[in-house]
C-alpha positions as CSV (number, residue, x, y, z in Angstrom):
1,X,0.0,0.0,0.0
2,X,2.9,2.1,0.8
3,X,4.3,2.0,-2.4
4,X,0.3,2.7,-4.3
5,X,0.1,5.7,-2.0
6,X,4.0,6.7,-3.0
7,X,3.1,6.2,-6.5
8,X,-0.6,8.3,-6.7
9,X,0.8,11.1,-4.7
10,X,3.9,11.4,-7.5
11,X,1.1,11.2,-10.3
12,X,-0.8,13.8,-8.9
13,X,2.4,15.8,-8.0
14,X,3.9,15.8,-11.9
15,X,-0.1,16.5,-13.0
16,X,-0.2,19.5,-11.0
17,X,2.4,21.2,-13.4
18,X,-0.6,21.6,-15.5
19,X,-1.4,24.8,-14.2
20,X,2.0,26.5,-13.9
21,X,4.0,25.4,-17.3
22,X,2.0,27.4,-20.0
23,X,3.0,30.7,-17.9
24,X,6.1,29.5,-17.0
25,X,7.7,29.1,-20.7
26,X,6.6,32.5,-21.9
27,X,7.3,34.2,-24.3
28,X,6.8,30.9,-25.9
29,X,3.1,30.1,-26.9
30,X,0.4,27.3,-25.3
31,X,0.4,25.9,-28.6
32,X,4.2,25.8,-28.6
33,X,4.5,23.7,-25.4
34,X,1.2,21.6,-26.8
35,X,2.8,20.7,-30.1
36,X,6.6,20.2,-27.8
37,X,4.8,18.1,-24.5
38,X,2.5,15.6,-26.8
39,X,5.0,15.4,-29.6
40,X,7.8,14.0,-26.4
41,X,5.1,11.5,-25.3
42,X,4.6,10.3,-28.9
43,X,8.3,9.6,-29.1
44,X,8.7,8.4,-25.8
45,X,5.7,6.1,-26.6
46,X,7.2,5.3,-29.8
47,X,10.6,4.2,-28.4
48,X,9.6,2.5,-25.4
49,X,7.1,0.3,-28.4
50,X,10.2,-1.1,-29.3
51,X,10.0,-3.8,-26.3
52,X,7.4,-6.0,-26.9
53,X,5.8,-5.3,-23.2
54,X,4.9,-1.6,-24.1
55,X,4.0,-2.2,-28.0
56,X,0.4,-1.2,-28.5
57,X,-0.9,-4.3,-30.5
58,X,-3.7,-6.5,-30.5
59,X,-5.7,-4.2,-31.1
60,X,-9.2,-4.6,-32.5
61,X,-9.9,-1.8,-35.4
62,X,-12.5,0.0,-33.3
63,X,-10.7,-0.1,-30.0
64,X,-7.5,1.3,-31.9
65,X,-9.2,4.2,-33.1
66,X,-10.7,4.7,-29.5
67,X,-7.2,5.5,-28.0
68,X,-6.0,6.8,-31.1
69,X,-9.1,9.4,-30.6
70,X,-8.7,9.5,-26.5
71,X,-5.3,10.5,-26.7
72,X,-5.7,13.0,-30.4
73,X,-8.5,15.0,-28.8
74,X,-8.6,13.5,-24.9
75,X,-5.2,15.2,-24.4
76,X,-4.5,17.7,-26.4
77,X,-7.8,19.6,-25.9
78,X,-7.5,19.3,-22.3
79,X,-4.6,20.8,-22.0
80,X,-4.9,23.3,-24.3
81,X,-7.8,25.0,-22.5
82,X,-6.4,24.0,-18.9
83,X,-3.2,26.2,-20.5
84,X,-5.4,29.2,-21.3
85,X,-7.6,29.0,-18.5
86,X,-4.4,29.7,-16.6
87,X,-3.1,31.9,-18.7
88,X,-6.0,34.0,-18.7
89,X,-7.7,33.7,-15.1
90,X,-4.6,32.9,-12.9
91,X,-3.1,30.5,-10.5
92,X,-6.1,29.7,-8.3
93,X,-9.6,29.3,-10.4
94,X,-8.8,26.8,-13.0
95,X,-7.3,24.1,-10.5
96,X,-10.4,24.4,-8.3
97,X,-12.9,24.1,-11.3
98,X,-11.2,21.3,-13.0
99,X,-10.9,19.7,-9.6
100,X,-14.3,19.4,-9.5
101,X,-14.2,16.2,-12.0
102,X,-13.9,13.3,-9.6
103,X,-17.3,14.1,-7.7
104,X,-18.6,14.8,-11.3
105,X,-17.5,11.6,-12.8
106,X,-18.8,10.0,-9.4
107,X,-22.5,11.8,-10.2
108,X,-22.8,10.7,-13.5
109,X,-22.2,7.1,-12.5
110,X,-24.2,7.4,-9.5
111,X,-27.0,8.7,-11.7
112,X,-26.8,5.7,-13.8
113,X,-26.1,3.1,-11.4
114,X,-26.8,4.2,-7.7
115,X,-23.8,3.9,-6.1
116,X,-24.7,6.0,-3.2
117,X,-27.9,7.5,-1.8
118,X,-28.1,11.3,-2.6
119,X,-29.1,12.6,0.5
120,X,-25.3,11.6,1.8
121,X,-23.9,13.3,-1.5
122,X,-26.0,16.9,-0.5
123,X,-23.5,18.2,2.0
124,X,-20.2,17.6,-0.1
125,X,-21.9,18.8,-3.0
126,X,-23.0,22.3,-1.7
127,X,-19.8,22.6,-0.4
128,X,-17.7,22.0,-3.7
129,X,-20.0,24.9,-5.5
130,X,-20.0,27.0,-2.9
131,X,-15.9,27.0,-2.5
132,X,-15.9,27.8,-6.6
133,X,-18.5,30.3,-6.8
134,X,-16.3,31.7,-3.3
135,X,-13.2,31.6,-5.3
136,X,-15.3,32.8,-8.9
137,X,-17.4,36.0,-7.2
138,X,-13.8,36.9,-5.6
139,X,-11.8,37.2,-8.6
140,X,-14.3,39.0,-10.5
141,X,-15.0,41.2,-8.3
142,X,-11.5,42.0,-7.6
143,X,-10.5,42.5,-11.2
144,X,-10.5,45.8,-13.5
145,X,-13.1,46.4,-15.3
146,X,-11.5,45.9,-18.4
147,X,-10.0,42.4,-17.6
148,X,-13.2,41.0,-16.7
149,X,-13.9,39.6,-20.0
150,X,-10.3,38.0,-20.1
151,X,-11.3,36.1,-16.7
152,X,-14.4,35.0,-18.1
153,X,-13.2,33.3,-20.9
154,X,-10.6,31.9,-18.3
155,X,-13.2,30.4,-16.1
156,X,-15.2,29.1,-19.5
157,X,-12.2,27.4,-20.5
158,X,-11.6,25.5,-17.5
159,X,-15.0,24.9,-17.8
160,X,-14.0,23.3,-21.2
161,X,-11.3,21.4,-20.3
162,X,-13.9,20.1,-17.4
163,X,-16.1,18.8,-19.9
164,X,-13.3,17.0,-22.1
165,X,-11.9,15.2,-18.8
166,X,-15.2,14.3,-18.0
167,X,-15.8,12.7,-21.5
168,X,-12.6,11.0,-21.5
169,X,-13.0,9.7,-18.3
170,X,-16.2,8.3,-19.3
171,X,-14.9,6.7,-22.8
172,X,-12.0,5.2,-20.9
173,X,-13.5,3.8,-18.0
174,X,-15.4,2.0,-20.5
175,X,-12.4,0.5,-22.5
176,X,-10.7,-0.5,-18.9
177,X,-14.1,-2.6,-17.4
178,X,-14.4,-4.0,-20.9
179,X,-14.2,-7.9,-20.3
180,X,-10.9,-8.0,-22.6
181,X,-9.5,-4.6,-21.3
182,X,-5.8,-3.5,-22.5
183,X,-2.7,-3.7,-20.7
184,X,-2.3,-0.6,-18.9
185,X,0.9,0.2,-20.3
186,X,0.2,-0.3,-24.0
187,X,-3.3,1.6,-23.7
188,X,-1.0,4.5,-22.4
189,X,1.4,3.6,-25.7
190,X,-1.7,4.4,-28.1
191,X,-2.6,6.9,-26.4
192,X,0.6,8.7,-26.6
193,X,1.1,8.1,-30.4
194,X,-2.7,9.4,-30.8
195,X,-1.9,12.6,-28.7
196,X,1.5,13.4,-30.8
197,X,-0.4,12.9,-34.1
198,X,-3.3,15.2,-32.5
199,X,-0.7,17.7,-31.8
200,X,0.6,18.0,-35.2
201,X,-2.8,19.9,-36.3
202,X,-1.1,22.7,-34.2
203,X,1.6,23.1,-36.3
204,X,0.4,25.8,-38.0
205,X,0.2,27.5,-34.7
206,X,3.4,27.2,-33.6
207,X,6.3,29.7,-33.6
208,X,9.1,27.1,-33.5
209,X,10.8,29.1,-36.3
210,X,11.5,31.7,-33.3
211,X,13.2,28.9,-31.1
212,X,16.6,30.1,-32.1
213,X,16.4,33.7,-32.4
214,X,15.2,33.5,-28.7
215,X,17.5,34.5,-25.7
216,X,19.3,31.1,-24.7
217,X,18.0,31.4,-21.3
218,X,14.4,31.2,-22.6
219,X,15.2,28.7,-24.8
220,X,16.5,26.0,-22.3
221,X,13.9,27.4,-20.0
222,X,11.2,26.0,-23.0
223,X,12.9,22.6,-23.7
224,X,13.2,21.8,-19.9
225,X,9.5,22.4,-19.4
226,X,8.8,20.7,-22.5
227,X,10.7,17.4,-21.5
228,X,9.1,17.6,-17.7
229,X,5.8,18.0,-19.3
230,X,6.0,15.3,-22.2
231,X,8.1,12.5,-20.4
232,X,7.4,13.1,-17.0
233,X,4.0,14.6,-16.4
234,X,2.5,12.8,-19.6
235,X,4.0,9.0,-19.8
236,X,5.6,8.6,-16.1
237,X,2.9,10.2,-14.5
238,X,0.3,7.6,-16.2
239,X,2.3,5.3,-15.2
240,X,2.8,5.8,-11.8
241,X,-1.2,5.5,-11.6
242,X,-1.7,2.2,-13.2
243,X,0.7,1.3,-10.0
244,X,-1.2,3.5,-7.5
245,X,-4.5,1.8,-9.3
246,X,-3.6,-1.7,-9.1
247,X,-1.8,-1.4,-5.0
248,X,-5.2,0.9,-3.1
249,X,-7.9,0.5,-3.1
250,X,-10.8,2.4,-5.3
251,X,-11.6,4.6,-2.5
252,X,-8.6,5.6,-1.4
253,X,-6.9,6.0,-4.6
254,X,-10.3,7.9,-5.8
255,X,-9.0,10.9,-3.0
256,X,-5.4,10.8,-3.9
257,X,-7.1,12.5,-7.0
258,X,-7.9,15.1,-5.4
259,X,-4.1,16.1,-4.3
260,X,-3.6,17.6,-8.0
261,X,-5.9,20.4,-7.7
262,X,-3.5,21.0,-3.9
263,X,-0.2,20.5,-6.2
264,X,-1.6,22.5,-8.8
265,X,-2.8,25.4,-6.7
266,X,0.4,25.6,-4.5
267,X,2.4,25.6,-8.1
268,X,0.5,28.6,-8.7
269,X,1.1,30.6,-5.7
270,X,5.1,29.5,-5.7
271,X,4.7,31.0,-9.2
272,X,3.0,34.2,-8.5
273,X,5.2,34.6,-5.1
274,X,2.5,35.5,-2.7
275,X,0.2,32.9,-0.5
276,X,-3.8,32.7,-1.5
277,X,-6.3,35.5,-0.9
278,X,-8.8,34.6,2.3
279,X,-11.5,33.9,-0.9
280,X,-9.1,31.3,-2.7
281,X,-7.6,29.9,0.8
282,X,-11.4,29.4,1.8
283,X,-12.7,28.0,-1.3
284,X,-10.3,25.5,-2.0
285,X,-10.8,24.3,1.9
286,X,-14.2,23.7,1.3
287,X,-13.4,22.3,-2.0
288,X,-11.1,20.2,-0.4
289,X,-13.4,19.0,2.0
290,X,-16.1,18.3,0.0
291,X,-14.5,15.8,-2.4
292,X,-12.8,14.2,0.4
293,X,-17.2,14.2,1.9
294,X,-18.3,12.9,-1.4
295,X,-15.7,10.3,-1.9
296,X,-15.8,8.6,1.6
297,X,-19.6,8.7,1.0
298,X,-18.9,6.4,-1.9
299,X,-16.5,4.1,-0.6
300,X,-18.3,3.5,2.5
301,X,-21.2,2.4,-0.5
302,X,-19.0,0.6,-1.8
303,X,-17.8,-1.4,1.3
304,X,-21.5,-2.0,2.2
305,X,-22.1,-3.5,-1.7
306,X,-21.5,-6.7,-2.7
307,X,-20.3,-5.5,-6.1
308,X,-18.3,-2.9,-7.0
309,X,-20.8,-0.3,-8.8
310,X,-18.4,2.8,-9.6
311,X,-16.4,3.1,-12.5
312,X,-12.6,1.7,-12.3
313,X,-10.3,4.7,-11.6
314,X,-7.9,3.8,-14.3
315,X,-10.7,5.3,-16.4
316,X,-10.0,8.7,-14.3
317,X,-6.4,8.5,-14.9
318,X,-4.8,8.9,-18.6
319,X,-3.7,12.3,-20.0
């Protein structure tokens, strides 16, 4: 268990970078460190292929265009608007929206399967919208008139990259309770090729032709986020949660989830230099607690049924 708690916490840890990297490699674009990140995780993906125990074969046609999709759109859209939902509404709002998604996911399966009785999901729930509409009214209120459409479209695009975690987490979970579900690792292989060919529609977008007219500094600054980003918080970090999802279990591993939002708001605040407002410091507590409300009100469903009724979390876990 020690090792599955070692392992989730590192996951969550590397995924927390999320919200920190697209500011941190200015004046280099999202689209630059998109194209860079997923085109790494292709290659790593790629290399790694060339031993038989991470080759993505076996495949049927349909199931290979699946992760080909998961990882082309699943990936790359998410992190896209997760990168300009920090970009444009700051260090604290996006983690706490997008953190949302476990007790979302949860609802959606609860809603189709009855995992747990509502009435116990009431509390946590009005405490999760009440710690991002805290955190929401703050900001907005606090900012200049004129940036308050730039912080909008922030919170809509974490709203965005909500929805597209949800939806992957959804198609996923499906693939990985499927009677003949891949191996962890060569799911994660396909899904790496399909998020490197994704990212070469960004092309286009890119201003790689810049790369060497920039300052050197900025440069290696770029390439090291780049390599932390694609290798580590793309193909190690998936990794380390098919261990942390195979050693705990679902309910525990289910709230080491929630320690990216933590990761990624404290990234934020080391970024900015300064400790959280009382609004954000307040809102992600009750955030916090809520999740942690909602998710112990599943388990303890879970212990008490004979089956096990919520979706596997290694449907929750590939980006």
């Amino acid at each position: 268990m020690l090792m599955g708690l070692l392992a989730g916490l590192a996951t969550c840890a590397l995924w927390g970078l999320t919200f920190v990297a697209p500011r941190a490699v200015a004046p280099f674009s999202t689209w630059d460190l998109t194209v860079a990140r997923y085109g790494l995780f292709g290659a790593a993906s790629l290399l790694l292929s060339l031993h038989q125990r991470f080759r993505p074969s076996g495949f049927s046609p349909a199931r290979l265009t699946i992760g080909l999709l998961l990882g082309g759109a699943g990936y790359v859209g998410y992190f896209v608007s997760a990168a300009y939902a920090v970009r444009l509404a700051g260090a604290a709002i996006p983690p706490l929206i997008i953190g949302t998604m476990p007790v979302l996911l949860a609802i959606i399966a609860n809603s189709r399967e009855g995992s747990a009785p509502w009435r116990a999901l009431a509390p946590p729930l009005t405490l999760i919208g009440a710690g991002v509409a805290i955190v929401n009214i703050a900001a907005i209120g606090a900012t200049a008139s004129e940036d308050v459409e730039g912080l909008l479209a922030g919170i809509l695009a974490a709203g965005i990259a909500l929805a597209i975690w949800i939806v992957y987490g959804l198609v996923n979970a499906a693939v990985m309770r499927a009677p003949d579900a891949p191996d962890g690792l060569r799911w994660t292989g396909l899904q790496g090729i399909g998020a490197a060919l994704g990212s070469l529609a960004l092309l286009p977008l890119t201003s790689f032709a810049t790369l060497a007219a920039a300052p050197r500094c900025e440069s290696l600054r770029f390439l090291g986020w780049a390599l932390a980003m694609g290798l580590a918080g793309s193909w190690f970090a998936t990794w380390c949660w098919v261990v942390a999802s195979r050693r705990l279990p679902l309910a525990l591993s289910a709230q080491l989830i929630v320690a990216e939002t933590m990761f990624g708001l404290g990234y934020g605040f080391l970024f900015e230099g300064r400790w959280p407002t009382w609004a954000e410091g307040t809102g992600a507590a009750m955030q916090f607690v809520g999740v942690g409300l909602a998710v112990a009100a599943f388990g303890k469903s879970e212990r008490d049924s004979p089956t096990e009724k919520i979706p596997n979390d290694c449907g929750l876990t590939l980006r």
